[in-house]
BAFI-3210 file (N, C-alpha, C; in Angstrom, 3 decimals, decimal comma, padded with zeros to 6 digits):
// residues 79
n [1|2|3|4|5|6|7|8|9|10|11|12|13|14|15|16|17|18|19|20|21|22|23|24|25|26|27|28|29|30|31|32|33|34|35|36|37|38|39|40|41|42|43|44|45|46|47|48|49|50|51|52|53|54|55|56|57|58|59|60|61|62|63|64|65|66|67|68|69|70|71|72|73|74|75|76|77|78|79]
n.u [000,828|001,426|003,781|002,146|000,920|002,647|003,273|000,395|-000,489|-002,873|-006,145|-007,093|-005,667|-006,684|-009,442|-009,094|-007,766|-009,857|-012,251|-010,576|-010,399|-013,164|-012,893|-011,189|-010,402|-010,576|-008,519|-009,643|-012,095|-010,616|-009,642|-011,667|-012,210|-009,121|-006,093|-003,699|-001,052|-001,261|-002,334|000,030|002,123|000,720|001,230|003,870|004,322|003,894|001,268|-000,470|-001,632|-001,536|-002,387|-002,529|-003,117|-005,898|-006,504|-007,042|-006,942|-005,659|-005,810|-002,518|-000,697|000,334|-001,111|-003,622|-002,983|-003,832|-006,293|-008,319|-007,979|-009,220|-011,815|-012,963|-012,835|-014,911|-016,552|-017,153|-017,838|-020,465|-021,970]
n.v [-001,199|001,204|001,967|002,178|004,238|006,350|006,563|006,651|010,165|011,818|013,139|013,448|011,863|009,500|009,338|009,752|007,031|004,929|005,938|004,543|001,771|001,212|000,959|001,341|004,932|008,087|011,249|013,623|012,967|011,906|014,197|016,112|015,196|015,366|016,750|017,267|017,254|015,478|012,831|012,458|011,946|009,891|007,964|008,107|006,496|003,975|003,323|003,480|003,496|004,699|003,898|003,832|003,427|002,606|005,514|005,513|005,965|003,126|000,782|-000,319|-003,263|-003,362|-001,095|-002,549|-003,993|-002,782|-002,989|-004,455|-002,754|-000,603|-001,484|-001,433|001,074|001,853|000,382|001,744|003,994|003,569|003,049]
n.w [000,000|000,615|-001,381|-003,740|-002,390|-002,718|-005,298|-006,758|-006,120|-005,849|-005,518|-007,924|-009,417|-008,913|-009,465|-011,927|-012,339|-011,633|-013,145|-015,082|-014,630|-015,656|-018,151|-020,713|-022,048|-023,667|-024,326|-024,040|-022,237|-020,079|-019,434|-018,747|-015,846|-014,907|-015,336|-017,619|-016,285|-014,199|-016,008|-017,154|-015,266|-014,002|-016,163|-016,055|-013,864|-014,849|-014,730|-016,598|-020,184|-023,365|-025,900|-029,123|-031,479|-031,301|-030,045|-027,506|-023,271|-021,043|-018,262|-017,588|-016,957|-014,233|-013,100|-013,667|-011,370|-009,176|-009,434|-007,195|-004,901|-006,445|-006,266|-003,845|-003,499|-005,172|-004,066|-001,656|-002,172|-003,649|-001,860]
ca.u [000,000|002,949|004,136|000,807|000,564|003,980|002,809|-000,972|-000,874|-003,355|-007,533|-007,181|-005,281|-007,498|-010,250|-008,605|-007,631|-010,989|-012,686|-010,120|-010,904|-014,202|-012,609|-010,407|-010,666|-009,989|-007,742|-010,933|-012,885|-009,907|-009,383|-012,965|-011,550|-007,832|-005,141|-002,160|-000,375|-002,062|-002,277|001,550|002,200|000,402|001,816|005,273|005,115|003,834|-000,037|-001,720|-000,697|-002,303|-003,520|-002,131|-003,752|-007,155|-006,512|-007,463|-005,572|-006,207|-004,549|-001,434|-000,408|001,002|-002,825|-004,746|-002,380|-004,682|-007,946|-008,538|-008,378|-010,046|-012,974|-012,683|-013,220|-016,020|-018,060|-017,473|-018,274|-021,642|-022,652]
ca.v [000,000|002,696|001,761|002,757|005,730|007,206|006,315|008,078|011,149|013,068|012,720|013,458|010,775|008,393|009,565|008,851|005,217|004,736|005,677|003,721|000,628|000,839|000,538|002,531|006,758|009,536|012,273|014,210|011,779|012,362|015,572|015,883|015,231|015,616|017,654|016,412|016,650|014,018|011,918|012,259|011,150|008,044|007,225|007,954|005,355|002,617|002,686|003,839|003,875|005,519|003,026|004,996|002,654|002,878|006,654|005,427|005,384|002,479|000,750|-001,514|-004,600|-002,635|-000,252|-003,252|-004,607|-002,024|-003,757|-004,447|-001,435|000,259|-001,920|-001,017|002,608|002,285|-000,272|003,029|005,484|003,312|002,743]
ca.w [000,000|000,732|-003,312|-004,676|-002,018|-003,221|-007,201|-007,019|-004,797|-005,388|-005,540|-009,348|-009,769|-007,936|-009,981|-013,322|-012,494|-011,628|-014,392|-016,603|-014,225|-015,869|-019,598|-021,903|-022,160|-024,505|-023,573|-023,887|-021,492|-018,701|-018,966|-018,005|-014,300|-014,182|-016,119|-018,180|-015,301|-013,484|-016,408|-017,282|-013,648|-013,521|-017,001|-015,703|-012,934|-015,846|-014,266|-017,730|-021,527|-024,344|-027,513|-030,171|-032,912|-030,865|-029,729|-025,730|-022,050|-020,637|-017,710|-017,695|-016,171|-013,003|-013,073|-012,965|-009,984|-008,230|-009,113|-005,826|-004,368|-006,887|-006,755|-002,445|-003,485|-006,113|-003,312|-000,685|-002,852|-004,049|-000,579]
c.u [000,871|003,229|003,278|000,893|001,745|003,508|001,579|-000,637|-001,777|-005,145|-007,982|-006,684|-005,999|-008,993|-009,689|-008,713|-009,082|-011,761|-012,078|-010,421|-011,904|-014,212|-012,098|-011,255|-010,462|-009,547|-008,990|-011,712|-012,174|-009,477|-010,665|-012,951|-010,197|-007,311|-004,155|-001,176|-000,330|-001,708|-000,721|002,332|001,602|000,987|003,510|005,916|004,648|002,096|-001,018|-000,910|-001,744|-001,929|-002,978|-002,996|-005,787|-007,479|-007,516|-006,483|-006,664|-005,354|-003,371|-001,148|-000,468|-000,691|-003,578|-004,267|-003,629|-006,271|-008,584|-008,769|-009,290|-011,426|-013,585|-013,476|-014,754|-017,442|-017,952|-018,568|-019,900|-022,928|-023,622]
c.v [001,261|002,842|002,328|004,171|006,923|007,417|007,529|008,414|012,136|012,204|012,534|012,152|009,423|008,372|009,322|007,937|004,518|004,819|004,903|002,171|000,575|000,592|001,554|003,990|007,101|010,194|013,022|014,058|012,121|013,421|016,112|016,144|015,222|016,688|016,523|016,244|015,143|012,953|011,672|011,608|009,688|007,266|006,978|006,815|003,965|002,254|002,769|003,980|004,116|004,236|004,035|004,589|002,988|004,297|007,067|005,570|004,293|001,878|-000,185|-002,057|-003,846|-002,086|-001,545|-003,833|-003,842|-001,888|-003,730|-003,260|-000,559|000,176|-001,722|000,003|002,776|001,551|001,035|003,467|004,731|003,169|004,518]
c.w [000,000|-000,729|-003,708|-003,671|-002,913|-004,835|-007,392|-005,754|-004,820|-005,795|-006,947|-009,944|-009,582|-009,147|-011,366|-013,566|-012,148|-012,676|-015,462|-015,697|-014,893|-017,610|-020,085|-022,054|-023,143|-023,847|-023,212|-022,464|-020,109|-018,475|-018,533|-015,874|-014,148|-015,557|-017,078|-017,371|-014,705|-014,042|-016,641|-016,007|-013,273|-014,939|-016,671|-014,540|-013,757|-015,070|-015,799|-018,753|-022,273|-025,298|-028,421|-031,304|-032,626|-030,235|-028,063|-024,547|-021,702|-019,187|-017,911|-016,931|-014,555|-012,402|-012,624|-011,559|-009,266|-008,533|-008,123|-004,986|-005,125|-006,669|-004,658|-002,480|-003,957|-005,235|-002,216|-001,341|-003,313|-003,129|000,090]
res [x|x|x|x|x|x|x|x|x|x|x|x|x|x|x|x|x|x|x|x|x|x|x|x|x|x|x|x|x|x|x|x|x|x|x|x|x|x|x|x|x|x|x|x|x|x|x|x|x|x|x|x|x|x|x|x|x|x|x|x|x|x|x|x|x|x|x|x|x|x|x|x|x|x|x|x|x|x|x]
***
């Protein structure tokens, strides 16, 4: 849990990987709720990659590692 805290730090970020837990984005789509910052930051620790052929982020191997938690957040937040 410390690894992932240090990786996403901020609420924007949290909110990104979340919505891509629920299937591939557009830049469009995540800039919606975060910046390029944000997204450049979770691509820089290897949680999300852009589809160039399909013009999506989606997440990567590492991103889905945090399945689990994500799916933590989205039963809070539904409750």
């Amino acid at each position: 849990m410390q690894r992932t805290q240090r990786m996403v730090t901020s609420p924007t970020q949290w909110r990104l990987l979340l919505r891509l837990a629920t299937g591939p984005a557009t830049s469009d789509q995540l800039l919606l709720l975060g910046s390029w910052r944000e997204l450049w930051r979770l691509w820089q620790h290897h949680l999300i990659m852009f589809h160039v052929k399909h013009w999506r982020w989606c997440l990567t191997a590492e991103g889905e590692s945090l399945r689990p938690v994500l799916r933590a957040i989205q039963a809070c937040i539904a409750e």
